[in-house]
C-alpha positions as CSV (number, residue, x, y, z in Angstrom):
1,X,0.2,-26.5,-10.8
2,X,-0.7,-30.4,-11.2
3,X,-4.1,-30.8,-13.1
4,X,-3.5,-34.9,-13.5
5,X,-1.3,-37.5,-12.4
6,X,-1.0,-41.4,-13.6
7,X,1.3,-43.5,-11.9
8,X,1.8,-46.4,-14.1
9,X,3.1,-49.5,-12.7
10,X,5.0,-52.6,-13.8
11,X,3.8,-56.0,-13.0
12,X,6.2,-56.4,-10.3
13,X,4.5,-53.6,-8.4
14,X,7.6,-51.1,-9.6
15,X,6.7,-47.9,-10.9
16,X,6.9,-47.7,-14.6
17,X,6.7,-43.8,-15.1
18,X,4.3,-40.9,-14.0
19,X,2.6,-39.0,-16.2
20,X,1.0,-35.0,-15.2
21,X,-0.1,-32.5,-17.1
22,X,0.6,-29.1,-15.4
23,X,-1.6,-25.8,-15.7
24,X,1.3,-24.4,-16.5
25,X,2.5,-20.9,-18.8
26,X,5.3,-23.0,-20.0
27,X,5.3,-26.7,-19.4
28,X,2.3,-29.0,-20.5
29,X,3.0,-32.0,-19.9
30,X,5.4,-34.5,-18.5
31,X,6.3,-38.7,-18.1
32,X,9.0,-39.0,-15.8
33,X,11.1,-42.8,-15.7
34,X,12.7,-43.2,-12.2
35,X,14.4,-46.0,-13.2
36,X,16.2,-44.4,-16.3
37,X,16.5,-41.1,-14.1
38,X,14.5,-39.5,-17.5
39,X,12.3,-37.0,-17.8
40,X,10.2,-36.0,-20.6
41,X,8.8,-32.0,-20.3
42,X,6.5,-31.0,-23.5
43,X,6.0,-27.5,-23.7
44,X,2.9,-25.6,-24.7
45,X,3.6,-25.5,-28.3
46,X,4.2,-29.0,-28.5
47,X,8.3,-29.5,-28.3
48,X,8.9,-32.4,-26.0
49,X,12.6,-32.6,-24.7
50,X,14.5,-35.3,-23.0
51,X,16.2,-34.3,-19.6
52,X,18.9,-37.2,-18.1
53,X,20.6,-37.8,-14.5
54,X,16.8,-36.5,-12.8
55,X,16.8,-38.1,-9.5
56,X,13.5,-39.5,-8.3
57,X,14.1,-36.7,-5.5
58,X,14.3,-34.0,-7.9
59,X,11.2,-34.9,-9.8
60,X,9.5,-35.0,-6.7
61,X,10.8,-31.3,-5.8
62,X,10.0,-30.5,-9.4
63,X,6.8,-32.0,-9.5
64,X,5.8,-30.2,-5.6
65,X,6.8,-26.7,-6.7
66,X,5.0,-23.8,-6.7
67,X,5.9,-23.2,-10.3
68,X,7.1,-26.6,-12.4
69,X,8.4,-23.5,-15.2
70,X,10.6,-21.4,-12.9
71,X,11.3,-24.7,-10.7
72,X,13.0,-26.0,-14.3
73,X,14.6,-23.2,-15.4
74,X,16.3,-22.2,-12.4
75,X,17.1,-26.4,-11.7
76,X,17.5,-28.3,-14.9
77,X,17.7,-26.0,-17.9
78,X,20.1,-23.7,-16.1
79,X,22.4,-26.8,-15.5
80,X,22.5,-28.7,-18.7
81,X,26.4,-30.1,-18.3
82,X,24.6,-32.3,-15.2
83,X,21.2,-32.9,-17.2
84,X,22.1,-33.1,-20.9
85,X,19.1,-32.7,-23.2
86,X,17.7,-32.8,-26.6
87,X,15.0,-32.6,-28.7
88,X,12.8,-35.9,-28.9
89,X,9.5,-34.9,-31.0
90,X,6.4,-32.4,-31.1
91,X,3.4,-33.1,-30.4
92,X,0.9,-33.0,-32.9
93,X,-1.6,-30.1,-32.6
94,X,-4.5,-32.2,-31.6
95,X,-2.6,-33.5,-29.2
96,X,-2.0,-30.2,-27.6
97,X,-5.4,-29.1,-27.4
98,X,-6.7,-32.2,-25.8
99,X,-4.1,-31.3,-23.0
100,X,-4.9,-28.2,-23.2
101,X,-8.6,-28.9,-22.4
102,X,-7.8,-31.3,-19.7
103,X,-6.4,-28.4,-18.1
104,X,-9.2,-25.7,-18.9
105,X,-11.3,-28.5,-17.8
106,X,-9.7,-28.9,-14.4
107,X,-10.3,-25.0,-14.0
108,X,-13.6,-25.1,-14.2
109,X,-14.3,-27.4,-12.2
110,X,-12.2,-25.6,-9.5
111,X,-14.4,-22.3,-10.3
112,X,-17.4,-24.8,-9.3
């Protein structure tokens, strides 16, 4: 489920790249580039992988499902011959629980 999204745009009023952080079992976070058809998916423990060849339409169907996890493993990972990945970083552990309490933060104030 989507907790935040940024839309950052470029001075000619393109977008740049979104960025949402998911409360998700699997996925934390991710910055998506429509114009490089890229899409960047850190995981809860802080691996952060590079997907290619992801239509804008397809991060919109990814980014609109039910489940973001089982959207992209049934979608992306299970097709990696038409979106190659690999390993870009990991986040540092600080870095994950400041998502991490962006998202229990978001709860909470759904509880309210």
């Amino acid at each position: 489920m989507l907790v935040n999204k940024k839309i950052l745009k470029e001075e000619n009023s393109d977008i740049g790249y979104y960025e949402c952080i998911y409360d998700s079992s699997n996925i934390l976070k991710v910055t998506y580039f429509p114009k490089l058809k890229k899409l960047y998916i850190s995981f809860n423990r802080g691996g952060t992988y590079s997907y290619s060849n992801v239509t804008p339409k397809l991060f919109e169907e990814f980014d609109t499902a039910e489940s973001q996890g089982k959207f992209f493993a049934k979608t992306i990972k299970s097709n990696p011959k038409d979106y190659p990945y690999r390993k870009e970083f990991t986040l540092y552990p600080n870095e994950i629980n400041d998502l991490k309490l962006i998202v229990e933060e978001h709860k909470k104030g759904e509880d309210e």
